[in-house]
GULUMMAR-876256 format. One record per residue (C-alpha): x, z, y. Coordinates in nm, 4 decimals, always signed. Each point is the difference from the previous one (the first is absolute). Layout:
[[X,Z,Y]]
...
//
This chain:
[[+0.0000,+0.0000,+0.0000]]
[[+0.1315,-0.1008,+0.3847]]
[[+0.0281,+0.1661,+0.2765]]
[[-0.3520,+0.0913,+0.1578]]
[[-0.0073,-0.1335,+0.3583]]
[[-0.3214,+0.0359,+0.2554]]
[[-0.0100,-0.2605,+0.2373]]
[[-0.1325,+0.0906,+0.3708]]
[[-0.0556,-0.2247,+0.2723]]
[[-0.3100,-0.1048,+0.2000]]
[[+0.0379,-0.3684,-0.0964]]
[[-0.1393,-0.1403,-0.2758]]
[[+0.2673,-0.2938,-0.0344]]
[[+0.2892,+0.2572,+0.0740]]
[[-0.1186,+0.1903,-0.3060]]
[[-0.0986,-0.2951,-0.2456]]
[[+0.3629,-0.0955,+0.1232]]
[[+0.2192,+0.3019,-0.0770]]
[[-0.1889,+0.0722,-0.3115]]
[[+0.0468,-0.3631,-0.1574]]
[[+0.4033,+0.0707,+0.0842]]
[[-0.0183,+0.3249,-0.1511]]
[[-0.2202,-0.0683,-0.2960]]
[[+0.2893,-0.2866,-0.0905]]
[[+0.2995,+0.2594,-0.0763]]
[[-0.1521,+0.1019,-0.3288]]
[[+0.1476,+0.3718,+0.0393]]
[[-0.2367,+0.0342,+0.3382]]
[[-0.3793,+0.0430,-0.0639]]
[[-0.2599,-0.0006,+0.3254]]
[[-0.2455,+0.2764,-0.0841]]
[[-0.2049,-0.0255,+0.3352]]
[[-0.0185,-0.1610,+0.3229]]
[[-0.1649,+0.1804,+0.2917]]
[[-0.0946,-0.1263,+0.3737]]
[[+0.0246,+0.2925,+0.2219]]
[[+0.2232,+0.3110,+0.0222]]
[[-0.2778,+0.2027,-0.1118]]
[[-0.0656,-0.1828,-0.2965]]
[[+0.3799,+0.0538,-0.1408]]
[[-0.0131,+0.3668,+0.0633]]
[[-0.3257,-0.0142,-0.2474]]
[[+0.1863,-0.2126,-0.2474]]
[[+0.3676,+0.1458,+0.0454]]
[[-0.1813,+0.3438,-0.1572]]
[[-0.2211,-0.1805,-0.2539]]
[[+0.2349,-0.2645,-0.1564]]
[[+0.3621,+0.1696,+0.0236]]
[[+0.1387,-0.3260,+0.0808]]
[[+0.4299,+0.0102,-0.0122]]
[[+0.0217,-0.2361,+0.3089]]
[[-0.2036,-0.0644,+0.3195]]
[[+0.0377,-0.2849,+0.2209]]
[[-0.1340,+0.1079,+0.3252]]
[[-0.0834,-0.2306,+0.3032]]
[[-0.0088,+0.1990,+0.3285]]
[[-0.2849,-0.1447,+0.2266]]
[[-0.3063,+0.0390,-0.1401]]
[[-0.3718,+0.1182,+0.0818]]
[[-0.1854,+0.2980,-0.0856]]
[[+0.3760,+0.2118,-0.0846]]
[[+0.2815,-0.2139,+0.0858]]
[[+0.3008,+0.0305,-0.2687]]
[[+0.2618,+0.2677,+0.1805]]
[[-0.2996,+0.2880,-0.0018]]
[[-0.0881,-0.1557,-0.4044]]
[[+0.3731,+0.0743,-0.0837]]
[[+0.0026,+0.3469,+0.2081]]
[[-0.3436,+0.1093,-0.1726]]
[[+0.1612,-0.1626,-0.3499]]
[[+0.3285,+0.1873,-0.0259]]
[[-0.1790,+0.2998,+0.1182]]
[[-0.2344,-0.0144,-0.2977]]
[[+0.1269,-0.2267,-0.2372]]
[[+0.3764,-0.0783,+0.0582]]
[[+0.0493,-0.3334,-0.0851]]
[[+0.2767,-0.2712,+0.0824]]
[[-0.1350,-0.2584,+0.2618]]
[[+0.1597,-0.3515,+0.1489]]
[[-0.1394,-0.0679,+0.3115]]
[[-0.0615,-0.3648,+0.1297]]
[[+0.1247,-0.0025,+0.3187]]
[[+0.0263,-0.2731,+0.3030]]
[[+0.2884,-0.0794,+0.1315]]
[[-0.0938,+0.1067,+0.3530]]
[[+0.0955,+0.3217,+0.2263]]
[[-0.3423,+0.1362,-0.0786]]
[[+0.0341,-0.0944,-0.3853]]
[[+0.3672,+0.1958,+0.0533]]
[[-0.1629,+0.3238,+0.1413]]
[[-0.2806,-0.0733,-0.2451]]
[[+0.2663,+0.0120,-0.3026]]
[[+0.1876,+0.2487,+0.1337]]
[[-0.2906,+0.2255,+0.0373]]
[[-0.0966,-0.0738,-0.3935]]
[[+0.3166,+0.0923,-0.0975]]
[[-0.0293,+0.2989,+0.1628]]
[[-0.3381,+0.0945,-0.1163]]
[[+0.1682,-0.0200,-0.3637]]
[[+0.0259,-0.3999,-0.0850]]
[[+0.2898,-0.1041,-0.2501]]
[[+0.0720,-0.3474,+0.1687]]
[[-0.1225,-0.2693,+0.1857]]
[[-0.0041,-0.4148,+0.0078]]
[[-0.0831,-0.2592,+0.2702]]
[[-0.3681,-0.1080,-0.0612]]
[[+0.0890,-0.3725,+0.0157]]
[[+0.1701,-0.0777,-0.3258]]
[[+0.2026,-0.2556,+0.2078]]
[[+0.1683,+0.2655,+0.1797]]
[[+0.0906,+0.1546,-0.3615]]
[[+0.2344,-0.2128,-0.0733]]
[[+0.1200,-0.3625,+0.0181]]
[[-0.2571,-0.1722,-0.2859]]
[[-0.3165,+0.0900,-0.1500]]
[[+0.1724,+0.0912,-0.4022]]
[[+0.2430,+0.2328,+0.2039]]
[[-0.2495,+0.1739,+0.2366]]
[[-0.2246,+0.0456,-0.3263]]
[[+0.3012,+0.1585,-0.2025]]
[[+0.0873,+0.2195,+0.3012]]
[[-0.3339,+0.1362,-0.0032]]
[[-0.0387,+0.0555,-0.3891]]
[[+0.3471,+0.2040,+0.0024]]
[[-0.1461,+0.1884,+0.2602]]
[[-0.2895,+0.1297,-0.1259]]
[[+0.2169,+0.0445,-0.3691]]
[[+0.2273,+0.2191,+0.1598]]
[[-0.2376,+0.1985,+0.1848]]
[[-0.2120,+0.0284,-0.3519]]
[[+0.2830,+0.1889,-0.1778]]
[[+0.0164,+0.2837,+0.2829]]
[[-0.2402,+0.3244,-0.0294]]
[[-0.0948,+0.0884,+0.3201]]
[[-0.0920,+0.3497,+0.1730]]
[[-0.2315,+0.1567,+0.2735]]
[[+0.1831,-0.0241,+0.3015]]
[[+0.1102,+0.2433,+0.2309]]
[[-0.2231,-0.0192,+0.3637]]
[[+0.0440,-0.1021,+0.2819]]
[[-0.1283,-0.2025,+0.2990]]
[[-0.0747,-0.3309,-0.0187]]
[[+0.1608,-0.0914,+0.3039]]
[[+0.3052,+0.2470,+0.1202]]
[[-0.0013,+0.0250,+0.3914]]
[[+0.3580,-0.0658,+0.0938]]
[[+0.1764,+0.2693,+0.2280]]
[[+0.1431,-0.1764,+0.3190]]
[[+0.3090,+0.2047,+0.0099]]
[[+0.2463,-0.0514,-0.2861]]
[[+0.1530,+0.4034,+0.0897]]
[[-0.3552,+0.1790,-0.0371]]
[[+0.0102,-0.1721,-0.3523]]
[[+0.2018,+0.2892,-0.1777]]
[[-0.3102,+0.1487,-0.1565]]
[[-0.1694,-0.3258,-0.1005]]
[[+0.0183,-0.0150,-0.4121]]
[[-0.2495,-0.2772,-0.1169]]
[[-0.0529,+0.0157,-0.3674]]
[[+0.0043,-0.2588,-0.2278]]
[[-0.3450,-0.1223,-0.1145]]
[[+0.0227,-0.0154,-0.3316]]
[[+0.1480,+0.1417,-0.3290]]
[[+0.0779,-0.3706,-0.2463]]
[[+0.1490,+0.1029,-0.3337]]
[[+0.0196,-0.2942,-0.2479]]
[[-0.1275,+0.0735,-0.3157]]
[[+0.1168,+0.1283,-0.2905]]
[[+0.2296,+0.2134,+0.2500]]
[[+0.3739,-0.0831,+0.0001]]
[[+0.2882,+0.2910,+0.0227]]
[[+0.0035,+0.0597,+0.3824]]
[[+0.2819,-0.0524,+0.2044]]
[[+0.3185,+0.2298,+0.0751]]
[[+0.0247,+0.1872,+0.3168]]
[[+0.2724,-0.0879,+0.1848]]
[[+0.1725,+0.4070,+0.0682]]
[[+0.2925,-0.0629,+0.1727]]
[[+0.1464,-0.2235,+0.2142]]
[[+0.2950,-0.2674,-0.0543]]
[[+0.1665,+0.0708,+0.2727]]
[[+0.0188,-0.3685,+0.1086]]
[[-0.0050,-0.1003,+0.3347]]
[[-0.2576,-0.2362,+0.1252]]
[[-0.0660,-0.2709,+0.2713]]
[[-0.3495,-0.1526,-0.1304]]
[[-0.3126,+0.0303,-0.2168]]
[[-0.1417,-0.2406,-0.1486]]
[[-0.3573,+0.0374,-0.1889]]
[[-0.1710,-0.3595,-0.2083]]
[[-0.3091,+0.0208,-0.1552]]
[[-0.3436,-0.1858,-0.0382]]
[[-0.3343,+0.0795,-0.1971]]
[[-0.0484,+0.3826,+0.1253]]
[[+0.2657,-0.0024,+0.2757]]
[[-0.2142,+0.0401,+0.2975]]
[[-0.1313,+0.3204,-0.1313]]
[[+0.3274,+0.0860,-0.1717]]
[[+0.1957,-0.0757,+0.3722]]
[[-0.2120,+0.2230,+0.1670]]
[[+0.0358,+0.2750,-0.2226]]
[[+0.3622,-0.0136,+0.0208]]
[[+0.0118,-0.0560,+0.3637]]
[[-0.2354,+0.2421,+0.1606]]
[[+0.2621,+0.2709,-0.1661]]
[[+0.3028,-0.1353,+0.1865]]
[[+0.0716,+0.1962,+0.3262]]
[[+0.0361,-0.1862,+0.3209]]
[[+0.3699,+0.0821,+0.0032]]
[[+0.0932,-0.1678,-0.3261]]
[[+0.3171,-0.1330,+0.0588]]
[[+0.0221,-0.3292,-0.1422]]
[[-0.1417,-0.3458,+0.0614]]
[[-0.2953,-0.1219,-0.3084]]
[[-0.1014,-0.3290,-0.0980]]
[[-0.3074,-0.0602,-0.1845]]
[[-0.0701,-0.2784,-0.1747]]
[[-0.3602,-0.0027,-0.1033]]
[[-0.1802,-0.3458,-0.1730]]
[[-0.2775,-0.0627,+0.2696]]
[[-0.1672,-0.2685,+0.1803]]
[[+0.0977,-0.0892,+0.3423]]
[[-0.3307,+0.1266,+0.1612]]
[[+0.0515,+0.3439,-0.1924]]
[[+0.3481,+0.0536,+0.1013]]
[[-0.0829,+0.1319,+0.3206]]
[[-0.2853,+0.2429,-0.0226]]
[[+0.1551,+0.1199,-0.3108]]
[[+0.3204,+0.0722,+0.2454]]
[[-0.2054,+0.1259,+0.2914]]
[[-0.1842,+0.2449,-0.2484]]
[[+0.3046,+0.1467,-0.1123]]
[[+0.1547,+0.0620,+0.3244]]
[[-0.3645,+0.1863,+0.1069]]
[[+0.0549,+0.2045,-0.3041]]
[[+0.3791,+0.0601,-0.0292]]
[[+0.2254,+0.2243,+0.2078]]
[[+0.2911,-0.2756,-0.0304]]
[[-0.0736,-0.3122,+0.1728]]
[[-0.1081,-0.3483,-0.1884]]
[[-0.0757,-0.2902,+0.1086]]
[[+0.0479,-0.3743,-0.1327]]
[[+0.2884,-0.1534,+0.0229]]
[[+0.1240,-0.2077,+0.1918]]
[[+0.3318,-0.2305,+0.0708]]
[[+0.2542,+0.2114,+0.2168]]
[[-0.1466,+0.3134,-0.0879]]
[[+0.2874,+0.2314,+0.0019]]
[[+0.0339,+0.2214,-0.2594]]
[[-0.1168,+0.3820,+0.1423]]
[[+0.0101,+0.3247,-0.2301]]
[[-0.3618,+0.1135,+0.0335]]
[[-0.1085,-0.3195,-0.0860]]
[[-0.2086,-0.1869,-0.2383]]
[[+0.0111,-0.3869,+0.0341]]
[[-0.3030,-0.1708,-0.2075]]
[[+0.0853,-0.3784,-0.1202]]
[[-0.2350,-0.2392,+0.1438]]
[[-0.2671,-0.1290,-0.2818]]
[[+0.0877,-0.3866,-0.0564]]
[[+0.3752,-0.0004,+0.1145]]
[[+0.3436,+0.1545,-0.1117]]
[[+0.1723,+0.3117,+0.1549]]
[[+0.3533,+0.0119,-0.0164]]
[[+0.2893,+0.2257,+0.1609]]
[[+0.3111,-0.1374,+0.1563]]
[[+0.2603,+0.1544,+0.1911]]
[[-0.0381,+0.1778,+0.3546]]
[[-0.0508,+0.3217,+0.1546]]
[[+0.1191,+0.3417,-0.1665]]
[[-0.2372,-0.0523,-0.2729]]
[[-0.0738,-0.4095,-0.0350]]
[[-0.2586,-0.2360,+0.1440]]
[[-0.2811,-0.1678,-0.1352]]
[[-0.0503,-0.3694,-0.0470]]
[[-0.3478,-0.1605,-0.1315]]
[[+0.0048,-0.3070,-0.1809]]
[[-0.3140,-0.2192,-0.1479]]
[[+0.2083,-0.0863,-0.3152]]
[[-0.0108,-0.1812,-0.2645]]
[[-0.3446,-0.1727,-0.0471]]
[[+0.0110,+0.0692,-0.4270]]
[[+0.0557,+0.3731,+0.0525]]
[[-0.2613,+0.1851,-0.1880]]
[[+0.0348,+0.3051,+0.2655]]
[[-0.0676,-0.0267,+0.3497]]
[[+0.1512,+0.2850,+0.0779]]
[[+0.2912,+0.0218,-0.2804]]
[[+0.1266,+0.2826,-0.0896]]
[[+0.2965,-0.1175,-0.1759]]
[[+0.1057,-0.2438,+0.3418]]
[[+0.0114,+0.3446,+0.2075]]
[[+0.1780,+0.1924,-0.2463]]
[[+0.2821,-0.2464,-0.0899]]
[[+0.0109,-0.0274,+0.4218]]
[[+0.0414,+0.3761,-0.0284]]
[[+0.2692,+0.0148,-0.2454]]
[[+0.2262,-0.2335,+0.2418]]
[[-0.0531,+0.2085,+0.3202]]
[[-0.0496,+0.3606,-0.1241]]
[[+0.1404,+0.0165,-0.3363]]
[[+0.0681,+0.3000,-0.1927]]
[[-0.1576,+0.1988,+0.3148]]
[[-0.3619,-0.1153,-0.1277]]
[[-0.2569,+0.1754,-0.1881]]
[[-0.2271,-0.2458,-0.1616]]
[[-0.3802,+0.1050,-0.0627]]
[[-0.2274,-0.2254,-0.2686]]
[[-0.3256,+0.0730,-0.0176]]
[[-0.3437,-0.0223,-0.1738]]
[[-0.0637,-0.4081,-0.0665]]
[[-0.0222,-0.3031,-0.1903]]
[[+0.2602,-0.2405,-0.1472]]
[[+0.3870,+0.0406,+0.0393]]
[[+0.0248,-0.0496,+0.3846]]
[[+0.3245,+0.2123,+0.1162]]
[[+0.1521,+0.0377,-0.3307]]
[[+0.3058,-0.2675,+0.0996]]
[[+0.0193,+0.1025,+0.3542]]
[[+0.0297,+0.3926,-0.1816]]
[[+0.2599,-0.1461,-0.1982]]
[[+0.2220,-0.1462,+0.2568]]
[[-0.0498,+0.3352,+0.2299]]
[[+0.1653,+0.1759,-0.3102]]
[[+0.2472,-0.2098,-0.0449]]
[[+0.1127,+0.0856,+0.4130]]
[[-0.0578,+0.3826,-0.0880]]
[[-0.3509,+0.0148,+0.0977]]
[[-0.2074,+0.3064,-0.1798]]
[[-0.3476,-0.1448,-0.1530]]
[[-0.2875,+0.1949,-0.0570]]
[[-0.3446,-0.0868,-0.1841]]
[[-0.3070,+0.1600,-0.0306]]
[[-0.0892,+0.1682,-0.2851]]
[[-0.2853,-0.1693,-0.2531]]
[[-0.2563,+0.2952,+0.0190]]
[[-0.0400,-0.0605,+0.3910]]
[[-0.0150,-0.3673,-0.0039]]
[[-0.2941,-0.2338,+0.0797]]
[[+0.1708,-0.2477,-0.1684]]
[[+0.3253,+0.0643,-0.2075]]
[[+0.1676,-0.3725,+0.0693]]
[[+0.2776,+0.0239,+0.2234]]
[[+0.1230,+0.3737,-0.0532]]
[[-0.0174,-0.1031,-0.3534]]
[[+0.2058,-0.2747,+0.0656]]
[[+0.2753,+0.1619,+0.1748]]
[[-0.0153,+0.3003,-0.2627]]
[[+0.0315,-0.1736,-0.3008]]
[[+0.3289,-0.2024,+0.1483]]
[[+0.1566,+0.2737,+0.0196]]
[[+0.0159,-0.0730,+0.4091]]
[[-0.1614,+0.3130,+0.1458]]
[[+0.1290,+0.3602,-0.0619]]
[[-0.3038,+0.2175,+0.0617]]
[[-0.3938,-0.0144,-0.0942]]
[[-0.1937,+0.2111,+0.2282]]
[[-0.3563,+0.0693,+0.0246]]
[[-0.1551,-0.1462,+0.3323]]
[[-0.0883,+0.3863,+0.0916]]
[[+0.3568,+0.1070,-0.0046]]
[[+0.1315,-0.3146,+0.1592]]
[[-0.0134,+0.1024,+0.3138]]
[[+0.1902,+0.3235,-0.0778]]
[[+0.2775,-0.1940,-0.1689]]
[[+0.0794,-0.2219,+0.2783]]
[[+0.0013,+0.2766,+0.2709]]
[[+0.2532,+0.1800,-0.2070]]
[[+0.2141,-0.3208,-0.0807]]
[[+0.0311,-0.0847,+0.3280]]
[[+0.0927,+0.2992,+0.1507]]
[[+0.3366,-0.0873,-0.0385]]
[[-0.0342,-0.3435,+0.1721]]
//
């Protein structure tokens, strides 16, 4: 028997439409389709379905207050449909922090270069999202209000949403006790399905003083990129924005690579500058998080600490590689806290990174390993 997926969205044609793509991977199985958000609540409790697929605007409950109301009830992983707009950013964004898993562009064109690929994408998707077991989330308000001043921040500590364990549960991750004693000039943090909720966590606990430079590399559409950055710098005590070309390189902070394009760092300033690039046009990422790495490993070296997180696929594991080979340390995330256990996995089982920690104690580890920077 497949994986159970409901199928939400107020169009008829949108729903005949994912379901005939889903029904065709013979380990996926559509057990419902529902029009309104009110309607998957209803079925969410009475089918148990393993996946949702969740459009946003829709009448009578639109789809953020459906996934708030289902992961309050019955915690299940949802992949939103999203337009590739600033609203349809916010929108996402807002999802994701209501408790959604992941998120895709609404027109299957914007998935991915040809029909068979954007129709793979979207079956891997929902697969991976099927094998995780998924908890009540922690909460909190749907939309944070930002605090103007980044110094009255100190006492700001947003949670995470949600609890994800993938099931059965694998050995958690170690806890990193003591410092190397390294120096460092940069942090660098990749990641994709789960990283927007994953980056906050990890970012909100960073004090406003931190005293390197970060780069964050997170797989994202252009439109996203931005209110994904400007919600993160209402949140965190560090700055973020996106990046940018000449952005010097400030301890404090956190420079987000534009959705669609390449971030790189060359040489200038005390810590190094930033240079975006479109790239090559058969790059699977837009962001890459192996480009800005092996750019890392030629300007900051050994003084790097390297971050993987929660995500699909491999991306990162050969820019990981070449940051080890200039002396980098590489750290993963541990399985247990994962949405989706691709590219830790992939950096773990090379042998490439040197730690697995749980996202809760991530924060933790890198305060402590850099306080020697």
């Amino acid at each position: 028997m497949g994986i159970k997926v409901l199928v939400v969205d107020d169009s008829s044609f949108f729903r005949r439409r994912v379901s005939e793509i889903v029904t065709k991977d013979p380990e996926l199985e559509v057990i419902g389709t529902a029009s309104n958000g009110l309607e998957a609540v209803k079925m969410a409790a009475e089918l148990k379905p393993q996946v949702i697929t969740m459009d946003i605007e829709m009448p009578v409950m639109d789809g953020i207050s459906a996934v708030r109301e289902i992961m309050g009830k019955t915690p299940t992983p949802i992949l939103m449909f999203s337009s590739l707009t600033q609203d349809g950013a916010k929108a996402t964004l807002d999802a994701l922090e209501a408790g959604a898993l992941d998120f895709l562009p609404k027109r299957f064109e914007d998935i991915a270069t040809n029909k068979d690929e954007a129709i793979l994408l979207l079956q891997q998707r929902i697969k991976a999202l099927g094998r995780r077991r998924v908890y009540r989330p922690i909460t909190r308000p749907a939309t944070p209000t930002p605090t103007p001043a980044k110094s009255t921040r100190a006492t700001t500590s947003p949670q995470l949403t949600r609890s994800v364990t993938p099931a059965p549960a694998p050995v958690r991750g170690t806890v990193v006790k003591r410092a190397s004693g390294k120096k460092y000039k940069l942090l660098v943090i990749g990641t994709s399905t789960g990283g927007p909720v994953a980056l906050q966590k990890i970012l909100t606990q960073l004090p406003a003083n931190y005293p390197h430079p970060i780069l964050l590399i997170q797989h994202m559409p252009s439109a996203f990129t931005p209110a994904f950055a400007s919600r993160l710098n209402g949140l965190c005590k560090i700055q973020v924005k996106e990046a940018q070309t000449g952005d010097q390189l400030r301890a404090g902070t956190a420079y987000l690579a534009p959705g669609g394009m390449q971030m790189m760092l060359e040489r200038g300033g005390a810590h190094g500058r930033i240079k975006i690039v479109a790239g090559s046009a058969d790059m699977n990422y837009k962001p890459c998080v192996d480009i800005t790495f092996a750019s890392a490993s030629k300007i900051s070296g050994r003084e790097t600490l390297a971050v993987v997180l929660t995500g699909m696929g491999a991306d990162g594991r050969e820019g990981a590689r070449m940051l080890k080979s200039a002396g980098a340390t590489i750290w993963a995330q541990d399985e247990a806290s994962c949405i989706v256990y691709g590219m830790p996995q992939a950096v773990t089982a090379a042998g490439i990174s040197s730690q697995s920690i749980a996202l809760d104690d991530m924060a933790e580890a890198i305060l402590r390993e850099s306080s020697h920077g």
